[in-house]
C-alpha positions as semicolon CSV with decimal commas, in nm:
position;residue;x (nm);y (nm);z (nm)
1;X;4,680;1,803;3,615
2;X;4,617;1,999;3,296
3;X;4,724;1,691;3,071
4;X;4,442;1,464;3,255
5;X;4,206;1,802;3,187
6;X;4,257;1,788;2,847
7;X;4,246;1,416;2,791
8;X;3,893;1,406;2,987
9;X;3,748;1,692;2,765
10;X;3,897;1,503;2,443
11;X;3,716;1,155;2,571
12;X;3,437;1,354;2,634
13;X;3,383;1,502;2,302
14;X;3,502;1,181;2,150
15;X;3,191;1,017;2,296
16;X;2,957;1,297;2,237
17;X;3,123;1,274;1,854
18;X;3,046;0,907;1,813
19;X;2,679;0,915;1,927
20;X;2,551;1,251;1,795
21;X;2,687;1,252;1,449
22;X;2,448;1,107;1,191
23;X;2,661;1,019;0,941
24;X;2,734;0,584;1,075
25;X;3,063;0,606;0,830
26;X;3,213;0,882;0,973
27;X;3,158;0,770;1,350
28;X;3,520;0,616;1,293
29;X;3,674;0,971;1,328
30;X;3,542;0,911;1,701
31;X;3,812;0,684;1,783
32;X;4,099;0,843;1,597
33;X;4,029;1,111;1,814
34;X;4,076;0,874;2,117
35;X;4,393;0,741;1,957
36;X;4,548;1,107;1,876
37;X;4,428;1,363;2,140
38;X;4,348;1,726;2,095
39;X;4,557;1,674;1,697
40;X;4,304;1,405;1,580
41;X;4,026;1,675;1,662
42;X;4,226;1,922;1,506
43;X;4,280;1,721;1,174
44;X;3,929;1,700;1,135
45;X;3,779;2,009;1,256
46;X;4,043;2,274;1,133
47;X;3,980;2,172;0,722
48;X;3,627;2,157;0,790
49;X;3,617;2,502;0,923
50;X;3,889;2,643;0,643
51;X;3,637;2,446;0,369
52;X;3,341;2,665;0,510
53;X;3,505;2,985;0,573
54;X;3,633;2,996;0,164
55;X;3,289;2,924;0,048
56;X;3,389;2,600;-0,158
57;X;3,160;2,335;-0,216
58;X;3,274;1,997;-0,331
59;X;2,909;1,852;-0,320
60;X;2,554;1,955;-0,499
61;X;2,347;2,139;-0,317
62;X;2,058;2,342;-0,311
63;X;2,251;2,660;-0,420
64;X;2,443;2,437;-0,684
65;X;2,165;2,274;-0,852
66;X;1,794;2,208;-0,782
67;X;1,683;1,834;-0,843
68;X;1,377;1,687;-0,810
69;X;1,482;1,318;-0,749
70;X;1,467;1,093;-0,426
71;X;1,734;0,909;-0,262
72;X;1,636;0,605;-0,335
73;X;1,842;0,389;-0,538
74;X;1,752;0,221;-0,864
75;X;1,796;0,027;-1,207
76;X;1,700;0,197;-1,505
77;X;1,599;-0,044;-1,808
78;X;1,791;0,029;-2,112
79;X;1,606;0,205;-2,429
80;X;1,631;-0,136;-2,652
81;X;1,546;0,094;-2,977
82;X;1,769;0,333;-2,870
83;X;2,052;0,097;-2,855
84;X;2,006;-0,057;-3,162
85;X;2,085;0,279;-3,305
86;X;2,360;0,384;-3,154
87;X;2,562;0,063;-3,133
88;X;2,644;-0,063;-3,501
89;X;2,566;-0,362;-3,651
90;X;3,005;-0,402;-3,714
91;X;3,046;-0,339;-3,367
92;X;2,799;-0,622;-3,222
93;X;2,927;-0,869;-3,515
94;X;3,289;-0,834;-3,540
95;X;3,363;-1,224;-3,445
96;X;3,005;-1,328;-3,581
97;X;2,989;-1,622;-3,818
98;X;2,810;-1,510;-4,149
99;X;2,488;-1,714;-4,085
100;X;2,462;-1,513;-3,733
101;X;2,481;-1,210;-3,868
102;X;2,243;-1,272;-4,145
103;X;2,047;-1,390;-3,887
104;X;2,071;-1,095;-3,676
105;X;1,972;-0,890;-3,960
106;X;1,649;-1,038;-4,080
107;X;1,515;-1,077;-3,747
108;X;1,615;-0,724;-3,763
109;X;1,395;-0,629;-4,107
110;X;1,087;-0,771;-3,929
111;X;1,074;-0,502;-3,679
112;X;1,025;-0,116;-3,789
113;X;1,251;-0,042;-4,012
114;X;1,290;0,287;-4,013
115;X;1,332;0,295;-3,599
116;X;1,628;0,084;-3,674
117;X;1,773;0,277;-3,979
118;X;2,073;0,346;-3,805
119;X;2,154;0,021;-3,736
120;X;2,071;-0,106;-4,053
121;X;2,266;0,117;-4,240
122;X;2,570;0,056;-4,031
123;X;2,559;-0,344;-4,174
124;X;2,619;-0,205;-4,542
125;X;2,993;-0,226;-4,474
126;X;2,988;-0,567;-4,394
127;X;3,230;-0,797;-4,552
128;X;2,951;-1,060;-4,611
129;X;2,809;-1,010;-4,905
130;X;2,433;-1,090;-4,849
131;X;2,480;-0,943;-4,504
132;X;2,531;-0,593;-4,730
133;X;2,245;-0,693;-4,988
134;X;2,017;-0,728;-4,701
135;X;2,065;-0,394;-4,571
136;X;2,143;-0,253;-4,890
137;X;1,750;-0,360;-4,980
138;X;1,577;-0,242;-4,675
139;X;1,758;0,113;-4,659
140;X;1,610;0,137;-5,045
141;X;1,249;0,030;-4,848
142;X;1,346;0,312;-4,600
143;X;1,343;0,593;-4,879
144;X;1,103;0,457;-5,078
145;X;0,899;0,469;-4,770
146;X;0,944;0,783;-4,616
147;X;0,923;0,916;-4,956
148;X;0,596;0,835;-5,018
149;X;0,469;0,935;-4,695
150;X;0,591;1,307;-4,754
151;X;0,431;1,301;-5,121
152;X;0,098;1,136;-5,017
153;X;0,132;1,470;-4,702
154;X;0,187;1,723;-4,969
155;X;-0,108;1,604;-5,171
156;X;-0,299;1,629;-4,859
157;X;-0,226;1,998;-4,793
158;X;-0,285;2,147;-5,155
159;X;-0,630;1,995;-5,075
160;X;-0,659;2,140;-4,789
161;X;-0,415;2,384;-4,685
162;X;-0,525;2,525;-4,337
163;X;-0,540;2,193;-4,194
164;X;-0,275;2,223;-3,909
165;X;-0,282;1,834;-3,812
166;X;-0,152;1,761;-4,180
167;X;0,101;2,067;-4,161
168;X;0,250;1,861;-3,824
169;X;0,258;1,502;-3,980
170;X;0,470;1,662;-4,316
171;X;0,649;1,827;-4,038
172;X;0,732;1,503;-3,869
173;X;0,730;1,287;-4,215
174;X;1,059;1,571;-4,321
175;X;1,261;1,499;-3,988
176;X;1,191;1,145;-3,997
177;X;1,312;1,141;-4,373
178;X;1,631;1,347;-4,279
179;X;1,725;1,216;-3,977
180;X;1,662;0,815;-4,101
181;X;2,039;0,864;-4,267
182;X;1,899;0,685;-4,615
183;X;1,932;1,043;-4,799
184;X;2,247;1,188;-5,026
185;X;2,389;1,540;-4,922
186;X;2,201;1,692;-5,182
187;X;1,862;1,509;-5,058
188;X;1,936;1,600;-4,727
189;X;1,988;1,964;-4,800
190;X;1,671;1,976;-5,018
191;X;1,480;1,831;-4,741
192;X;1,624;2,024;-4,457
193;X;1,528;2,345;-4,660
194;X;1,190;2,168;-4,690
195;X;1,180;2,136;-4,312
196;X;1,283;2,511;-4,263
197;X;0,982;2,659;-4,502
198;X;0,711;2,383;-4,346
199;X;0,833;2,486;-4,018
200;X;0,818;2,856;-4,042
201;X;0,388;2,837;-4,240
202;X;0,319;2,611;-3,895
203;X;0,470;2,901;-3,679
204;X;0,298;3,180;-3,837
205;X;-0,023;2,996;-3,864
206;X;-0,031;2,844;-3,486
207;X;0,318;2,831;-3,301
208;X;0,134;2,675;-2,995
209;X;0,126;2,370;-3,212
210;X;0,495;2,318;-3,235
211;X;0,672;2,111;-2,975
212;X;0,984;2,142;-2,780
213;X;1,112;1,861;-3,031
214;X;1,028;2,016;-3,349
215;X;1,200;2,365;-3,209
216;X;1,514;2,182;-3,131
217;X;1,523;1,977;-3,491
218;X;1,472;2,324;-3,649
219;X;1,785;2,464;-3,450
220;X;2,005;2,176;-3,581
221;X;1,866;2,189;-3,917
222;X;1,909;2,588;-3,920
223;X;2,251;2,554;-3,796
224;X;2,353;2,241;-4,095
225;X;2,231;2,517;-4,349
226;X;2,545;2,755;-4,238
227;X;2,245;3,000;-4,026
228;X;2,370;3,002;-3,759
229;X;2,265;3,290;-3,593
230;X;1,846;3,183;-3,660
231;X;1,972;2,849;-3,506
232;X;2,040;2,991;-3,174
233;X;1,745;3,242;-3,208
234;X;1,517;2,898;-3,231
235;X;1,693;2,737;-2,924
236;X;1,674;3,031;-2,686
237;X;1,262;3,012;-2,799
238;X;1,269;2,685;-2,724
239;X;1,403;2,734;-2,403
240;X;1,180;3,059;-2,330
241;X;0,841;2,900;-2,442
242;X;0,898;2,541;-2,314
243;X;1,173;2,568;-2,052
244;X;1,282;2,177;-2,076
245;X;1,637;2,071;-2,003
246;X;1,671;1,932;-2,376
247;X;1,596;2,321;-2,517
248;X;1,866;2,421;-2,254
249;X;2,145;2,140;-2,360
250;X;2,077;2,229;-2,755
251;X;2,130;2,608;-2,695
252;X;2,456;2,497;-2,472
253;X;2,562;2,276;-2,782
254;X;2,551;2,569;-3,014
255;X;2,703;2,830;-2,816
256;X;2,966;2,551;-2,746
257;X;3,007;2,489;-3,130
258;X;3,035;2,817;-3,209
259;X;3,282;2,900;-2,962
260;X;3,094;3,145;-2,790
261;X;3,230;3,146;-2,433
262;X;3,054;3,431;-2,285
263;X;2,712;3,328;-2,369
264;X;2,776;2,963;-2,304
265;X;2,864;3,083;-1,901
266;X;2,578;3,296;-1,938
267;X;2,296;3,052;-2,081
268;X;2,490;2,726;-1,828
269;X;2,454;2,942;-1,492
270;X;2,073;2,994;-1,606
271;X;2,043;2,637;-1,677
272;X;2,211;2,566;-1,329
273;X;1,988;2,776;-1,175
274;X;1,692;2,627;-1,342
275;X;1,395;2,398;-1,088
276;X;1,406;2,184;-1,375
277;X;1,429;1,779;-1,309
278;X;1,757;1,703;-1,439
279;X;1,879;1,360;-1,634
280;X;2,190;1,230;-1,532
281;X;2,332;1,387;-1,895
282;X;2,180;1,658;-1,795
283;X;2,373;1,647;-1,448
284;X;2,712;1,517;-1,625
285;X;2,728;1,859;-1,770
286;X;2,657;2,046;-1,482
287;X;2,901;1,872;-1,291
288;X;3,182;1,854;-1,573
289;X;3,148;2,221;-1,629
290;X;3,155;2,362;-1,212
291;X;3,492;2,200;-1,203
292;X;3,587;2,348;-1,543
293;X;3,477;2,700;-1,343
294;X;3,611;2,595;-1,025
């Protein structure tokens, strides 16, 4: 009489199971309880119930990570420029014939060149000879024009030297003209000291009218010049004064580079913390690191 007991309460709460839980995939459970009474419940309940009591969490939740995204699902277009620089011109021409990649090239040169220095630069290695003169002739275009830009600034602000819109377009001429790739180390240090100096007059003169972006360029270019310690100063203002997820990532990059464990936990559980929107690199980390901490 107490087998039939049980097996009535275990159909009933199979039933209830099926048609109350709101999860459709996991409505399946409701029969396997059918199949294997009073253990099938057990199987399922018992981890369930250990999972909760130990305060693990295997998903992201509220109390994991705040994100302000839907639940829809959708296709994001790729960033066609952005692309073009990170994927190089060997890469995407490996089995080319010489006319395609010469092709590929010039149709290349009539866009921006220097949005697509990178890629540019990366088809100066190519075993075709034209391919190389090609790029080898619009990286020299690259300098020449950045170059000029920065001069025709600089002339600009010894005419007028409180003028904080040309103090930002020198600012932005500099990173453009270090970051384009076209410079020799000792360019590239000369310019990142450059960088530094036009930086700092724009901060003491107005810091409201530096960006997020031109923080974060500062940190990296601080932290190439061996100060290190001003690098991380600038990120943790970045993040203070702006409060975006790319000021938190750059500060996590330099703690991480420096091998600073404590103050990489401390500056990840903020970010974790944060009400910020997060990018799915952004959420990568997050994700990668809570099972590092696990």
């Amino acid at each position: 009489m107490e087998v039939w007991i049980i097996l009535i309460l275990n159909t009933l709460i199979s039933v209830l199971f099926i048609f109350l839980v709101k999860d459709k995939q996991e409505r399946i459970f409701g029969l396997f309880f059918l199949i294997l009474p009073i253990f099938g419940l057990a199987f399922y309940f018992v981890p369930k119930f250990v999972f909760g009591f130990t305060m693990k969490h295997n998903l992201y939740d509220s109390s994991n990570i705040k994100l302000k995204i839907s639940d829809e699902t959708f296709s994001q277009k790729p960033n066609i420029p952005e692309e073009m620089n990170i994927v190089s011109f060997n890469e995407i021409m490996q089995v080319g014939l010489k006319e395609e990649k010469r092709a590929l090239l010039l149709n290349v040169l009539k866009d921006d060149l220097v949005d697509n220095a990178s890629f540019i630069r990366s088809a100066m290695s190519d075993s075709d000879s034209e391919t190389t003169h090609y790029a080898a002739s619009a990286t020299m275009q690259i300098y020449t024009k950045l170059r000029s830009a920065i001069q025709a600034l600089e002339t600009q602000q010894q005419l007028d030297p409180e003028n904080p819109q040309i103090m930002l377009r020198l600012l932005s001429a500099i990173s453009d003209y270090i970051l384009s790739g076209v410079l020799t180390k000792r360019d590239n240090d000369f310019y990142r000291n450059k960088y530094i100096r036009a930086f700092n007059t724009l901060r003491k003169f107005d810091p409201n009218l530096l960006n997020c972006d031109a923080y974060l360029k500062m940190a990296d270019f601080l932290f190439a010049s061996f100060d290190v310690h001003k690098s991380i100063e600038t990120a943790i203002e970045a993040t203070t004064r702006f409060d975006t997820e790319e000021a938190h990532l750059k500060l996590l990059e330099l703690y991480y580079k420096t091998g600073n464990q404590f103050k990489f936990n401390e500056a990840f559980d903020v970010f974790r913390k944060s009400e910020l929107t997060v990018s799915n690199k952004g959420l990568e980390l997050i994700r990668f690191w809570n099972k590092r901490n696990a």
